[in-house]
VMD Tcl script that builds the backbone (N, CA, C; Angstrom):
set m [mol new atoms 291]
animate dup $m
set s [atomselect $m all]
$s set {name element resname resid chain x y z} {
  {N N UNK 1 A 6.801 -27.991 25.164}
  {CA C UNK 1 A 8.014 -27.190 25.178}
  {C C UNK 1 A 8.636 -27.091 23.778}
  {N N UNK 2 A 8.584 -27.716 22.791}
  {CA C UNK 2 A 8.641 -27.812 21.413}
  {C C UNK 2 A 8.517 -27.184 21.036}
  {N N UNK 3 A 6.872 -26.600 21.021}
  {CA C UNK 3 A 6.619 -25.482 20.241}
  {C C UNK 3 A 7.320 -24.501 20.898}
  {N N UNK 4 A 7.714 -23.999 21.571}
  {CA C UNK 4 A 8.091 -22.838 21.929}
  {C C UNK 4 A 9.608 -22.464 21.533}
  {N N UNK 5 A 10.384 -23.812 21.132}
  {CA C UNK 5 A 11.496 -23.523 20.037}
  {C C UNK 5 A 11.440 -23.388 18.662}
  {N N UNK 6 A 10.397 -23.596 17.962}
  {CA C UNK 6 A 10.092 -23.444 17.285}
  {C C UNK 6 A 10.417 -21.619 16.633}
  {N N UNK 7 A 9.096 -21.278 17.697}
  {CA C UNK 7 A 8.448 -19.999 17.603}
  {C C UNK 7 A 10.052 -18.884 18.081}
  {N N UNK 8 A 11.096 -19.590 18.415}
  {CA C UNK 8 A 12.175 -18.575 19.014}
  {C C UNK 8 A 12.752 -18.499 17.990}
  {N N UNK 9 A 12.782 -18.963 16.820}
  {CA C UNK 9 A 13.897 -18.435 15.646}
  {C C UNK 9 A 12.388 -17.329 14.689}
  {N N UNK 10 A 11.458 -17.456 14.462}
  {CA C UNK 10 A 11.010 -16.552 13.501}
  {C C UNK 10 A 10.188 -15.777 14.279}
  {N N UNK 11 A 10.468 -13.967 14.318}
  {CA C UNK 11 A 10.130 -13.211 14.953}
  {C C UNK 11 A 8.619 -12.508 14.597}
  {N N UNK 12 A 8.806 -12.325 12.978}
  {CA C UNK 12 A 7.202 -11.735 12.433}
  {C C UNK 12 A 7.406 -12.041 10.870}
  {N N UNK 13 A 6.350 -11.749 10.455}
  {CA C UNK 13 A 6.560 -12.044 8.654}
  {C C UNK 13 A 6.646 -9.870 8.472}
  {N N UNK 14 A 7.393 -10.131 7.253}
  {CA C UNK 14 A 7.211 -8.156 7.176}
  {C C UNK 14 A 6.153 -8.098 6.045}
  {N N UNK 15 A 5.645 -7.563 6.077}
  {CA C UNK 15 A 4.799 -7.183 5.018}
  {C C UNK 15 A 5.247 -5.683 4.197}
  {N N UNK 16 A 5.274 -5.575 3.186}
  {CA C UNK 16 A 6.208 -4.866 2.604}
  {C C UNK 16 A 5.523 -4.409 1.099}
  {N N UNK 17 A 5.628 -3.759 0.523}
  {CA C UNK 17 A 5.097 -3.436 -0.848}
  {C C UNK 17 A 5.784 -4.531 -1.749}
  {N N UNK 18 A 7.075 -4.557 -1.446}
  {CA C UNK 18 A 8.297 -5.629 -1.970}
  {C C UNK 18 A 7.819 -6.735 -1.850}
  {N N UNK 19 A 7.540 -7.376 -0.614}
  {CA C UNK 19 A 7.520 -8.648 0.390}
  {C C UNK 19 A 5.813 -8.823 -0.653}
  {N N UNK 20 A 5.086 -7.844 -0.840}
  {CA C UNK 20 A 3.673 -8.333 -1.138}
  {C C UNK 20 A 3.924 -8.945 -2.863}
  {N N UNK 21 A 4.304 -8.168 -3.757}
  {CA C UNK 21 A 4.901 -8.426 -5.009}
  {C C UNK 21 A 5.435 -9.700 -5.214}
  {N N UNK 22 A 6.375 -10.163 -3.843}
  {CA C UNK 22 A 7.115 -11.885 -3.810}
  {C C UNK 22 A 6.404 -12.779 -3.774}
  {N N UNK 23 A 4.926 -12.714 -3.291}
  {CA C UNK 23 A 3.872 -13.433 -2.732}
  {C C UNK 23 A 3.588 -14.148 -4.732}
  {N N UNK 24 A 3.363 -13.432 -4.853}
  {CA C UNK 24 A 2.866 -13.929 -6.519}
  {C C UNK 24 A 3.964 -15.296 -6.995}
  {N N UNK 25 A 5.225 -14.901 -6.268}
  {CA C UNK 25 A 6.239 -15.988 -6.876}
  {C C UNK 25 A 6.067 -17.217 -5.795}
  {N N UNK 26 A 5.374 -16.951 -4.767}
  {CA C UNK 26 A 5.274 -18.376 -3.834}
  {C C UNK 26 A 6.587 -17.852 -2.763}
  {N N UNK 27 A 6.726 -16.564 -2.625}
  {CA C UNK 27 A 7.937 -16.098 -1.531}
  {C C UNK 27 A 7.308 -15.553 -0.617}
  {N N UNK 28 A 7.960 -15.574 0.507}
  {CA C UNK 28 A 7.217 -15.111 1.732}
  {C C UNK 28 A 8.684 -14.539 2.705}
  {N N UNK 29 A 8.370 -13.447 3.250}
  {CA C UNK 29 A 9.506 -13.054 3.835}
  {C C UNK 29 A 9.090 -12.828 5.448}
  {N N UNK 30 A 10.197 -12.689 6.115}
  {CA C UNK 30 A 10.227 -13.127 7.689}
  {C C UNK 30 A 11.006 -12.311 8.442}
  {N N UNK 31 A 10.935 -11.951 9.411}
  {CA C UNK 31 A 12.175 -11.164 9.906}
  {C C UNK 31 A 12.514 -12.293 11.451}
  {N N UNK 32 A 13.571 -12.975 11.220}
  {CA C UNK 32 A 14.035 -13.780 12.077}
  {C C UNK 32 A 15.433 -13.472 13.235}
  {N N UNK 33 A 15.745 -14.277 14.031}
  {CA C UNK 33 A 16.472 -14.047 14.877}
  {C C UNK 33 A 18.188 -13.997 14.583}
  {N N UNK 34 A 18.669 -13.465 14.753}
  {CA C UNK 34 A 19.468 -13.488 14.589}
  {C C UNK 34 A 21.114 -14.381 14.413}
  {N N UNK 35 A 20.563 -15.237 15.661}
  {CA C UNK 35 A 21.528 -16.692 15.595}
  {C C UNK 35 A 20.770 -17.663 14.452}
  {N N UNK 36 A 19.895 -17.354 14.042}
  {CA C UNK 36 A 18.951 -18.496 13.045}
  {C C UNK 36 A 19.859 -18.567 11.596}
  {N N UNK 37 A 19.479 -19.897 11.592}
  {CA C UNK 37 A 20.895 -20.452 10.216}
  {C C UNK 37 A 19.469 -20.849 8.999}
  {N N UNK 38 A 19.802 -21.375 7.811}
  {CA C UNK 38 A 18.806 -21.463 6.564}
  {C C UNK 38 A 18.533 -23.233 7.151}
  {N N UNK 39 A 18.422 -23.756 7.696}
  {CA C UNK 39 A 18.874 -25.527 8.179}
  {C C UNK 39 A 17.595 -24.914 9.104}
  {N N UNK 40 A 17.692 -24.174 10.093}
  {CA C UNK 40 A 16.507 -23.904 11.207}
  {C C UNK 40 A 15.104 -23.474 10.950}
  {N N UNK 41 A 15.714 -22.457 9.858}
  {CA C UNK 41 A 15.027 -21.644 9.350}
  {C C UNK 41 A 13.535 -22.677 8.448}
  {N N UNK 42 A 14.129 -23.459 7.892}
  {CA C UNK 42 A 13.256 -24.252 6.742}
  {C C UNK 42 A 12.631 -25.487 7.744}
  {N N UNK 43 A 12.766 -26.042 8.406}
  {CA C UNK 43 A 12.522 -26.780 9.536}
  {C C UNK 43 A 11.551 -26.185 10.032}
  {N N UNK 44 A 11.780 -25.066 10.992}
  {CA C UNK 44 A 10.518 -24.616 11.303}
  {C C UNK 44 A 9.351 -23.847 10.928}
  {N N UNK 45 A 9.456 -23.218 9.601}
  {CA C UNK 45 A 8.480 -23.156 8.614}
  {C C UNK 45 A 7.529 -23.972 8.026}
  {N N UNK 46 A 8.437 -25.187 8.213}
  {CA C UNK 46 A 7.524 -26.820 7.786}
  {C C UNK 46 A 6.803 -27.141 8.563}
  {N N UNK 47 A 7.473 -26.863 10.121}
  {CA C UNK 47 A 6.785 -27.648 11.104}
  {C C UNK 47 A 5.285 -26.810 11.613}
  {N N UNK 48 A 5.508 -25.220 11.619}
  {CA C UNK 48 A 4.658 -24.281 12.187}
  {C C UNK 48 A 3.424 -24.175 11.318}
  {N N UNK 49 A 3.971 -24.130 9.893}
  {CA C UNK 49 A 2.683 -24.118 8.916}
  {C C UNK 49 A 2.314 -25.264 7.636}
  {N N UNK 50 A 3.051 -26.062 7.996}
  {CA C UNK 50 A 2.878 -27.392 7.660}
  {C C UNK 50 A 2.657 -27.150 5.851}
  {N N UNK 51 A 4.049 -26.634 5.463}
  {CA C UNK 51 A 4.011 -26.589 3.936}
  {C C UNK 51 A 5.580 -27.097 3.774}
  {N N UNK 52 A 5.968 -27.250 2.259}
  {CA C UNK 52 A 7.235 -27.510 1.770}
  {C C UNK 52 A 7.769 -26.383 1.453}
  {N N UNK 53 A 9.121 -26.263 2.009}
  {CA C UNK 53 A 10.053 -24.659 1.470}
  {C C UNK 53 A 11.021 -25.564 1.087}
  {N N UNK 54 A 11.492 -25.232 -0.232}
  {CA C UNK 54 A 11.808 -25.258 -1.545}
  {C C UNK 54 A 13.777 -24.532 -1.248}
  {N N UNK 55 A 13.207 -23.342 -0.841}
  {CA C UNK 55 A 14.963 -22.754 -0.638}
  {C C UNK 55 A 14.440 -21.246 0.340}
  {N N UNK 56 A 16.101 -21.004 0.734}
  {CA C UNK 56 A 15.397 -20.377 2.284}
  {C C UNK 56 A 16.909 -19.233 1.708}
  {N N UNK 57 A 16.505 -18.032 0.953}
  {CA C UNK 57 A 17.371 -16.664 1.467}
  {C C UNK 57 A 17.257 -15.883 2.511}
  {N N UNK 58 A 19.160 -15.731 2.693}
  {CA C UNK 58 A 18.737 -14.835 4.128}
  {C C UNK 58 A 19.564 -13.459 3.934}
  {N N UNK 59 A 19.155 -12.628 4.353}
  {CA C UNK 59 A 20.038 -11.070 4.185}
  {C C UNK 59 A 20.239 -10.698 5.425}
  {N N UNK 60 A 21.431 -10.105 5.655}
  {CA C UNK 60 A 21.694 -9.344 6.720}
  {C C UNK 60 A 21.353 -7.758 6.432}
  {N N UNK 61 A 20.626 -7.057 7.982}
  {CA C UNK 61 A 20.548 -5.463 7.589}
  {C C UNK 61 A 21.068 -5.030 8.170}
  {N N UNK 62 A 22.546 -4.227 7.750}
  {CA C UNK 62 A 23.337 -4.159 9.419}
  {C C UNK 62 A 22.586 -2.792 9.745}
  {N N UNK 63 A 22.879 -2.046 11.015}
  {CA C UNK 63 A 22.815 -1.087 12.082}
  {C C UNK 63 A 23.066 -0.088 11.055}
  {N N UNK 64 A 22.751 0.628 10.703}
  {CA C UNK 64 A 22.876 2.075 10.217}
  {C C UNK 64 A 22.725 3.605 10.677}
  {N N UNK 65 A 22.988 4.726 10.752}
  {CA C UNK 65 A 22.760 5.638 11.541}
  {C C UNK 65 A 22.168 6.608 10.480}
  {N N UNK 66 A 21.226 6.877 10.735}
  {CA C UNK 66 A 20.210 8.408 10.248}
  {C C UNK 66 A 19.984 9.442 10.718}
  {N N UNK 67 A 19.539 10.183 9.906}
  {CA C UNK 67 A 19.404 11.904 10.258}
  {C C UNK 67 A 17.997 12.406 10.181}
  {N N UNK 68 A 17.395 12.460 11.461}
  {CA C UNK 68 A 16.168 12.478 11.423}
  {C C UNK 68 A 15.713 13.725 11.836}
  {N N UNK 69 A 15.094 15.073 11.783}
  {CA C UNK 69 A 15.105 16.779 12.201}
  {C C UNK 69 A 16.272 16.886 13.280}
  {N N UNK 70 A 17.882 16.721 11.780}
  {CA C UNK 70 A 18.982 17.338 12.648}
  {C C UNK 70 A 19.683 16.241 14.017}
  {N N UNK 71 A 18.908 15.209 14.226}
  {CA C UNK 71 A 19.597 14.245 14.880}
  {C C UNK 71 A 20.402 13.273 14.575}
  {N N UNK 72 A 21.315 12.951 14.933}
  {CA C UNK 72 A 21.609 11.455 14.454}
  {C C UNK 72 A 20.933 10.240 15.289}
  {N N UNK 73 A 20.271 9.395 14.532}
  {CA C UNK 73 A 19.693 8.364 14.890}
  {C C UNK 73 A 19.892 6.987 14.610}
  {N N UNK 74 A 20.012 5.615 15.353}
  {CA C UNK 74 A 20.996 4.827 15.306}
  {C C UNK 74 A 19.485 3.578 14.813}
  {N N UNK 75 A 19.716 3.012 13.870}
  {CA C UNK 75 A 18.447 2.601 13.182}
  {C C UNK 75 A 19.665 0.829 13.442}
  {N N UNK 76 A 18.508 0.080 14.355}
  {CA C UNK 76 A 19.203 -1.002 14.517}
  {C C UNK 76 A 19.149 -2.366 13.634}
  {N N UNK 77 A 19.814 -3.242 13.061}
  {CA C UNK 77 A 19.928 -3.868 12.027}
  {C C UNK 77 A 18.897 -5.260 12.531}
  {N N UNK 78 A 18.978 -6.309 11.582}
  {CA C UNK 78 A 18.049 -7.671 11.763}
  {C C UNK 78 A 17.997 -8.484 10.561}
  {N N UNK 79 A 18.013 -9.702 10.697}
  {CA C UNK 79 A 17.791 -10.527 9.978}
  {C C UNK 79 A 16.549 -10.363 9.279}
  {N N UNK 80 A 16.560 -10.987 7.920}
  {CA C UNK 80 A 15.466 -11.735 7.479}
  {C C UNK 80 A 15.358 -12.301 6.465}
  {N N UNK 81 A 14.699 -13.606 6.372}
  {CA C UNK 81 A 14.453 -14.352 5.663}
  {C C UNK 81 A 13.707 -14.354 4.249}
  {N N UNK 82 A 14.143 -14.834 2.722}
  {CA C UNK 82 A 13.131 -15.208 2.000}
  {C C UNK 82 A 12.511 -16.481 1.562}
  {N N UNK 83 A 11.455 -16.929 1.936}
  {CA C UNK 83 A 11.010 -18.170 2.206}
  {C C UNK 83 A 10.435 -18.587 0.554}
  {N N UNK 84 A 11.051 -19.469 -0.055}
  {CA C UNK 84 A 10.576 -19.938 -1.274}
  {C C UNK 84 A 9.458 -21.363 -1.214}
  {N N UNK 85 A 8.409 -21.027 -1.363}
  {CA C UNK 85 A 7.090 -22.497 -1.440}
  {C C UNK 85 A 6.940 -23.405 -2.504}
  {N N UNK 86 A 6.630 -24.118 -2.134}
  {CA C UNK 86 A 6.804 -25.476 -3.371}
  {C C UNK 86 A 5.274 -24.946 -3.985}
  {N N UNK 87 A 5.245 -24.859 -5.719}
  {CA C UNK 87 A 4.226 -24.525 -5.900}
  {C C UNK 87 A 2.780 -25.070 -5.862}
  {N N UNK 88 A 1.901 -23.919 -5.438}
  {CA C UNK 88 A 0.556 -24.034 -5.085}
  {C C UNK 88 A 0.510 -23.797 -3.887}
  {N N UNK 89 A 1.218 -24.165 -2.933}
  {CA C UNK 89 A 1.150 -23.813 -1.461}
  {C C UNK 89 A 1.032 -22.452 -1.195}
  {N N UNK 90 A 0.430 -21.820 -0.340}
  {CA C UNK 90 A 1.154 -20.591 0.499}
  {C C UNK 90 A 0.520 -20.300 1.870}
  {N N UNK 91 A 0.885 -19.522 2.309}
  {CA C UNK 91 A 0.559 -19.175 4.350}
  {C C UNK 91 A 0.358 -17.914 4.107}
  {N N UNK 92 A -1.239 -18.220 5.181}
  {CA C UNK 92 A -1.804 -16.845 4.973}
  {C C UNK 92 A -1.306 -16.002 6.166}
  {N N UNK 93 A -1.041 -15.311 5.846}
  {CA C UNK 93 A -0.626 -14.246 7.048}
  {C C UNK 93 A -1.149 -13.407 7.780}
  {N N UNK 94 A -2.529 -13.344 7.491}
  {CA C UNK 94 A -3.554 -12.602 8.151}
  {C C UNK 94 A -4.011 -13.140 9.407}
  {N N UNK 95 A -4.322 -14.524 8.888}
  {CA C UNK 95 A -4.928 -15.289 10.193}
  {C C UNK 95 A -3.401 -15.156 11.719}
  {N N UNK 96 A -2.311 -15.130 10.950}
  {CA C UNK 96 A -1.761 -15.038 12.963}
  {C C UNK 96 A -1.301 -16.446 12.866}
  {N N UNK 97 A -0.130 -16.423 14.083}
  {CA C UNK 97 A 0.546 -17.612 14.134}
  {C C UNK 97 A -0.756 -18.448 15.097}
}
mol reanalyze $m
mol bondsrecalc $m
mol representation Tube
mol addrep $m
């Protein structure tokens, strides 16, 4: 039952043109839950992929509304994380949780 709290605060890693560029610095980014604090956040990064995180940024994206052919469209907001690695480490993201 453990693991499965774990796995409830981090939702997916994003992969990103941005997010790929961070990789070089030992950063890894996440799109997490929303009640998730930087204390949870680094905890279960340690525990799931068994590395050291160093420091844990988090951004909020709030809800925004767009205009998509003449509609307005309600583009919903989300957390996410930037995960800093102690160097040499990193998590591959291909292989899957």
């Amino acid at each position: 039952m453990e693991k499965l709290y774990l796995y409830d605060k981090i939702i997916s890693p994003l992969v990103t043109e941005k997010s790929t560029n961070l990789s070089e610095q030992n950063k890894i980014i996440f799109k997490v839950n929303v009640n998730a604090n930087k204390k949870n956040i680094k905890t279960n990064i340690e525990k799931i992929f068994k590395v050291n995180v160093t420091k844990v940024n988090i951004i909020n994206k709030k809800t925004r509304i767009k205009i998509t052919r003449g509609k307005k469209v309600r583009v919903k907001g989300f957390k996410k994380a930037i995960i800093t690695l102690k160097k040499g480490q990193n998590i591959d993201l291909t292989t899957g949780i």
